[in-house]
N, C-alpha and C positions, 0 to 999 in steps of 0.2 A: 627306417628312421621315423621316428614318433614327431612328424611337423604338428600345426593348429594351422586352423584355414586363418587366411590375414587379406587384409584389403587397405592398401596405401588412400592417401589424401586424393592420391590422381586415378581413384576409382579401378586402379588395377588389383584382381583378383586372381587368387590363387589358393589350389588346394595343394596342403603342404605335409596330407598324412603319406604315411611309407605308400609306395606303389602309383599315388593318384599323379592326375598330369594337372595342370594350371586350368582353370576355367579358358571358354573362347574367350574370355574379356580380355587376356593376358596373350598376346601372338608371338609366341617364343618363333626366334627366324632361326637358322642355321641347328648347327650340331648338339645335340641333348645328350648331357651324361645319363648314367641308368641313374635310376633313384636309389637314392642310400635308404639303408636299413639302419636303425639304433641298434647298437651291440647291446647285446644282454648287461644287465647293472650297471648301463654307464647314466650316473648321475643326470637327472633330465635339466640339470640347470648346463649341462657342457651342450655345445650343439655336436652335432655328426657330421657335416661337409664345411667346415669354416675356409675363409677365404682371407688371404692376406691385401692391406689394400695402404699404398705408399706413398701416391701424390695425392690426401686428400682433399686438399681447397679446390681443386677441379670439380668435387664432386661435392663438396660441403657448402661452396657459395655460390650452389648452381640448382634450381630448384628441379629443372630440367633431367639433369644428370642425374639425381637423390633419385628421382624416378626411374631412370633407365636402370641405376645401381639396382634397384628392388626388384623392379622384373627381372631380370638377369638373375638373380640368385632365386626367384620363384623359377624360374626357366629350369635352372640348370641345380635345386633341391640344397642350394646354398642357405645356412640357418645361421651362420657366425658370420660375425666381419672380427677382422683383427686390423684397426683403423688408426695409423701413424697419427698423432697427435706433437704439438710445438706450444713451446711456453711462450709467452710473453718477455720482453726485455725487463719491465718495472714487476715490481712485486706487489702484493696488497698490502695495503694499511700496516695490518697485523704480520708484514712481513713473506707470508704465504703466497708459494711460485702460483701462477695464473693460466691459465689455458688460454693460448690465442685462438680467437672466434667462439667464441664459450656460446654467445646468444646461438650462431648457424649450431653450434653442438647442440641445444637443448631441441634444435626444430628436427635435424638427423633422428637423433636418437629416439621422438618421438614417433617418429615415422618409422624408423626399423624394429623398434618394437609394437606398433600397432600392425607393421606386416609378420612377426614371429621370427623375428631375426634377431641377433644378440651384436652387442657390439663391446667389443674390448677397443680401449684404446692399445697402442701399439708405438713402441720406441724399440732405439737400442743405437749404440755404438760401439764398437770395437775396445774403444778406453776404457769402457763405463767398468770393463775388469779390472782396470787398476785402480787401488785404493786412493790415490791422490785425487779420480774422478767419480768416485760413490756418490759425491754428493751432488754431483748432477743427473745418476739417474736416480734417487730417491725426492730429486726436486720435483720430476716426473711422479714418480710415486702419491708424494704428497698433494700436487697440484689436481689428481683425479683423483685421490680420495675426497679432498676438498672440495671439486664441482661435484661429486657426486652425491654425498652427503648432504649440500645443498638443492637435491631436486626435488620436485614437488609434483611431476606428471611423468610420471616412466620415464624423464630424460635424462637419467644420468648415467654412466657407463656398466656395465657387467663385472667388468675387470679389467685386467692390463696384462700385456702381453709385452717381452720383452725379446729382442731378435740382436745378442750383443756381438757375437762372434770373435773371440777373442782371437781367435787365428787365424781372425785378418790382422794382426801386428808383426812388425815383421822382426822381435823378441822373440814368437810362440814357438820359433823352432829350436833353440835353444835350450836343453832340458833344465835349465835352476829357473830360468826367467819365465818358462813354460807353466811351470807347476806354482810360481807368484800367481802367474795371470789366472791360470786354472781354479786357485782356491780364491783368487779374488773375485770370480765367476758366481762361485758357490755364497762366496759372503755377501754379495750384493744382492744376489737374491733371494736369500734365506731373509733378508731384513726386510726387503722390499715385500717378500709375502706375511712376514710379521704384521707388516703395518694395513697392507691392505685387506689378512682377514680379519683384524679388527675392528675393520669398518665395513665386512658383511662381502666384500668382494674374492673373485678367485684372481688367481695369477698363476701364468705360465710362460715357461720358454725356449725359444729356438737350440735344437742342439745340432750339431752334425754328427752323422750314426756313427764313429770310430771311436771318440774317447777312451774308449775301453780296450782298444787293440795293445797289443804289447808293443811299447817300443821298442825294438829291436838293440838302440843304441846303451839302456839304462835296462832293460827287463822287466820295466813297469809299464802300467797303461800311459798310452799319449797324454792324457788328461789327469794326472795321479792328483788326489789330494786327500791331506789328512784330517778329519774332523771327529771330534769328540773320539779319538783314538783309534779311531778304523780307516784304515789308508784302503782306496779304492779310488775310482775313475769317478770324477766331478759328474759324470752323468748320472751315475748310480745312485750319490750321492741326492741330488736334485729331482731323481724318481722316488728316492726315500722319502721324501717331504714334499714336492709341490701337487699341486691339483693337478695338473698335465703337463706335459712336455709335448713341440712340435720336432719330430726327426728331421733334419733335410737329407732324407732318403732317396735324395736326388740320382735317379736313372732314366732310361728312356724306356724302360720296361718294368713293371710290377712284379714278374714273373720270372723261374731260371733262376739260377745259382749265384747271379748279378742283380740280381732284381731288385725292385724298392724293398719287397716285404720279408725277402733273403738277407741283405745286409743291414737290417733292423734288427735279427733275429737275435742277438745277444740282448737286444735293449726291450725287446718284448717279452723275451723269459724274465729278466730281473723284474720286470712291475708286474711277473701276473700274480706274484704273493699279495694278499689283501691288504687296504688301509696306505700301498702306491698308485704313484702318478697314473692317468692315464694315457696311454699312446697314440697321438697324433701319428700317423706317415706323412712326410711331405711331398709333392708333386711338383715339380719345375716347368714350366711352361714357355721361360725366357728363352730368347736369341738374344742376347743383348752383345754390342761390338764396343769398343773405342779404342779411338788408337792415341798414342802415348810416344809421347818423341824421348829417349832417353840420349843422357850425355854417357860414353865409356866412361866406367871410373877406375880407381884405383885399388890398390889389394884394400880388401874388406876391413881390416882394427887399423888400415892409416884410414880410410873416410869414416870413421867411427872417432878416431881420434880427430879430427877435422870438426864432425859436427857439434863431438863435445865443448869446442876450442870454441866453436859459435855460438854455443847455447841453446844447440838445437838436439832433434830426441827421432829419430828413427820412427816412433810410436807417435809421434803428433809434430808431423812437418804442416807448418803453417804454408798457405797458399804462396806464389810469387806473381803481383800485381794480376790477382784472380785464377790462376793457373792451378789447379790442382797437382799436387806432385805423388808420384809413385815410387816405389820401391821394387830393384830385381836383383836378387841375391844368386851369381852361378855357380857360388861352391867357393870362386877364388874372389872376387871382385864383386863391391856393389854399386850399383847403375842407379841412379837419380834420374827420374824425369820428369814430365808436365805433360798430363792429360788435356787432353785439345777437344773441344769443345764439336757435336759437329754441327756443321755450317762454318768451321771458322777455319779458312785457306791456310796452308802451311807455308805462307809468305807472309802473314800477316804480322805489321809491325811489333804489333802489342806481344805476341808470341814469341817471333825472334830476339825481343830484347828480353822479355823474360828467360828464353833460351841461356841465351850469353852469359847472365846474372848466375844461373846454374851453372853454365859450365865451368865460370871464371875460379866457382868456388870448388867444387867435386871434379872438373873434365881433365880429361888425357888431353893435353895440346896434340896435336897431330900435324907434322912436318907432309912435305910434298919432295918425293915417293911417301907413305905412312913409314914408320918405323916396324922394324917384325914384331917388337913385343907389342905394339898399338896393332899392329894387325890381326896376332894373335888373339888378344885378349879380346877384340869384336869376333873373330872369330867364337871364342867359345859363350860369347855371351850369345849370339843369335844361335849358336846351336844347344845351346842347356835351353832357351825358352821356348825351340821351336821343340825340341823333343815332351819339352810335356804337357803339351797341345792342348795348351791355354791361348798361342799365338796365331796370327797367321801373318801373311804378308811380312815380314822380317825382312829388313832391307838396312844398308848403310846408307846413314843422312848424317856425314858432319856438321857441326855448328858453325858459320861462318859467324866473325869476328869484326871488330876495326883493326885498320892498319895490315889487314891480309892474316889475321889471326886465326887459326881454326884448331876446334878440338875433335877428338874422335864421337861417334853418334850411332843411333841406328833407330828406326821407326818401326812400330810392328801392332796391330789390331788386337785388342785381347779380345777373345770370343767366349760364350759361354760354351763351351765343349758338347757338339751333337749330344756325346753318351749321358749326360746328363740330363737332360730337358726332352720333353715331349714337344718344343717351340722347333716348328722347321717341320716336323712330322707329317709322314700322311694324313690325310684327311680321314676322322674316325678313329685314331691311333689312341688317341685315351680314350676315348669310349671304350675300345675295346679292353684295355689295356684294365681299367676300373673294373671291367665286368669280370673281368680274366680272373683275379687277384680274386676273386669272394670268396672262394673254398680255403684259399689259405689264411685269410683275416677269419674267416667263420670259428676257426678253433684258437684264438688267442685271443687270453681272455682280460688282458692289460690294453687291445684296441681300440681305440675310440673313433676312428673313423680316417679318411684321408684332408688333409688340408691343403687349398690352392693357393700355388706362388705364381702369378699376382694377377689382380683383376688387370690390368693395364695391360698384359699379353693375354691374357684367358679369354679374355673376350674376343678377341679379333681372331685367337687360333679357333674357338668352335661360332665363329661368322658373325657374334656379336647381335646386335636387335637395332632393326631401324628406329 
């Protein structure tokens, strides 16, 4: 990896060419990835170890933390940030969405490019694929071309990075509403990089490595879309034309037939022809839990016709008195619930009565004995989610009610699944795991390097810096 030597405000020093370690200035504590290598031709404007990073006002209105951020990525040969940015609620004068903390952005950005570090801003939501919401991720779009356009001392962003997911809605398993959400993938950010290179910036974005697998149900790829007359997989598509693309090549190994750099392998041969994207790998590093209190619902097109009746949309359930709600679909029945906060006791008033509100409108009543089909149907719901070991703890928790009311329930922890995440790993498990991997990145020539999910676990999985 081709670094420049850099020295932040707070006199922390580091050398940042391939192989070198950080000056003593700089006391890197705990666990040290090897040092990345730049791939042969990859653009010296892309960094080579970028680093995703999600709650940033912890570390943007904290002059303290900008520092710790900078050592840590000198530690550990991190040269990108890909740095979640939020608009303003008012717009400018002239109309023009706003960067919230725009002043702490210009001091950030001065400081991680006086250390040789890049910084994209970083968005993305699940909707942002459906065209009815385009114009709130090119509000984003516009709001960093606009601060950045106006900087005057290296403070303005690299580019932007979009992380939208569209298969978080729970439409995308559907093949007609699949292939909407897919090309509406493709349309928002073919526009979004319209506008941002012609303001001199690059853009790229999160995909997850399958799009291209055949669906089994339709014969096409998971992600099919058609553009300018060539039907192919939205990923493909977006290797055709963007700067880079990040994989969420999420495994808990690099290596082996399961590995990061094996189930990439279709999307690394399409970008190695010239003049495509380059390819990020992604790394997982989360344990992340929460548990989710759901009501039993009903067969699946009657609470669809339910929500229609309400004015409500599957794809953007509004909160209930702050309660975020989720969606579990088991084939026959879909289940409504409310993600619970943690710290917040599963007796708590504010919660149970948001519970009720839910169940009164989606829940199974449930009599005393339960009924067989009420039994059933929790039945198969705690067994579809335990089988695909997204869950643990599955347990029945009916809703209790007024007047002795109760509907059917069940509780269950969503985890991020061991096999995916390096988070929970032995100690040293990505070091190795990074080092392991070089011979097979060394001959693929669409790579740009690995990218880290997320500073807020990475740091504390390899011991973090006093």
């Amino acid at each position: 990896m081709s670094h420049f030597p850099w020295r932040t405000a707070f006199g922390l020093v580091a050398a940042m060419t391939a192989g070198h370690q950080p000056t003593p200035k700089t006391t890197c504590r705990g666990e040290r990835l090897p040092a990345a290598v730049r791939p042969a031709g990859l653009d010296a404007r892309l960094p080579v170890r970028p680093m995703w990073l999600w709650d940033t006002p912890k570390v943007l209105l904290d002059a303290q933390a900008r520092a710790e951020l900078l050592a840590f990525c000198a530690c550990q040969g991190i040269d990108g940030l890909w740095m979640q940015v939020a608009l303003e609620r008012e717009r400018a004068a002239d109309g023009a969405p706003v960067l919230q903390h725009a002043a702490a952005w210009r001091t950030l950005l001065r400081e991680a490019h006086a250390a040789g570090v890049t910084v994209e801003a970083l968005e993305g939501a699940p909707i942002y694929a459906l065209k009815a919401h385009h114009g709130e991720a090119l509000a984003v779009v516009d709001a960093v071309v606009a601060f950045t356009t106006s900087a005057t001392d290296r403070d303005g962003f690299d580019g932007l990075h979009f992380d939208i997911e569209p298969h978080g809605l729970y439409r995308w398993r559907f093949p007609e509403s699949r292939e909407r959400m897919a090309t509406g993938l493709v349309e928002v950010a073919l526009e979004s990089a319209r506008r941002l290179r012609a303001a001199g910036l690059r853009f790229g974005v999160a995909l997850p490595f399958w799009m291209q697998v055949t669906d089994e149900q339709t014969g096409e790829p998971l992600g099919v879309v058609t553009l300018e007359k060539v039907r192919q997989s939205a990923a493909y598509h977006l290797i055709d034309r963007l700067d880079y693309v990040a994989i969420m090549s999420y495994r808990d190994r690099t290596t082996g037939p399961n590995g990061v750099v094996a189930i990439a392998g279709d999307l690394l041969s399409h970008a190695a022809a010239p003049g495509k994207a380059r390819v990020y790998l992604g790394l997982e590093t989360a344990a992340d839990s929460e548990r989710v209190w759901f009501v039993t619902g009903e067969a699946r097109e009657r609470t669809l016709a339910k929500m229609r009746a309400r004015g409500e949309d599957p794809d953007e359930l509004e909160p209930i008195d702050g309660f975020r709600r989720s969606v579990a679909d088991d084939g026959t029945r879909l289940h409504l619930g409310l993600r619970i906060p943690a710290g917040t006791a599963l007796d708590a008033p504010a919660l149970l009565g948001a519970l009720r509100q839910l169940a009164a409108a989606y829940g199974t009543p449930q009599a005393d004995p339960p009924a067989r089909e009420t039994e059933a149907a929790l039945s198969l719901a705690l067994g579809t989610l335990d089988k695909s070991g997204d869950w643990r703890g599955l347990v029945a928790a009916p809703v209790a009610g007024e007047g002795g009311r109760r509907w059917s329930g069940f509780q269950g922890v969503g985890i991020t699944p061991p096999s995916i995440t390096f988070g929970g790993q032995p100690p040293g498990d990505l070091r190795r795991e990074i080092g392991a991997a070089a011979p097979l990145v060394a001959g693929q020539a669409a790579f740009a390097g690995f990218a880290l999910h997320d500073y807020e676990h990475l740091r504390p999985l390899l011991g973090g810096r006093d």
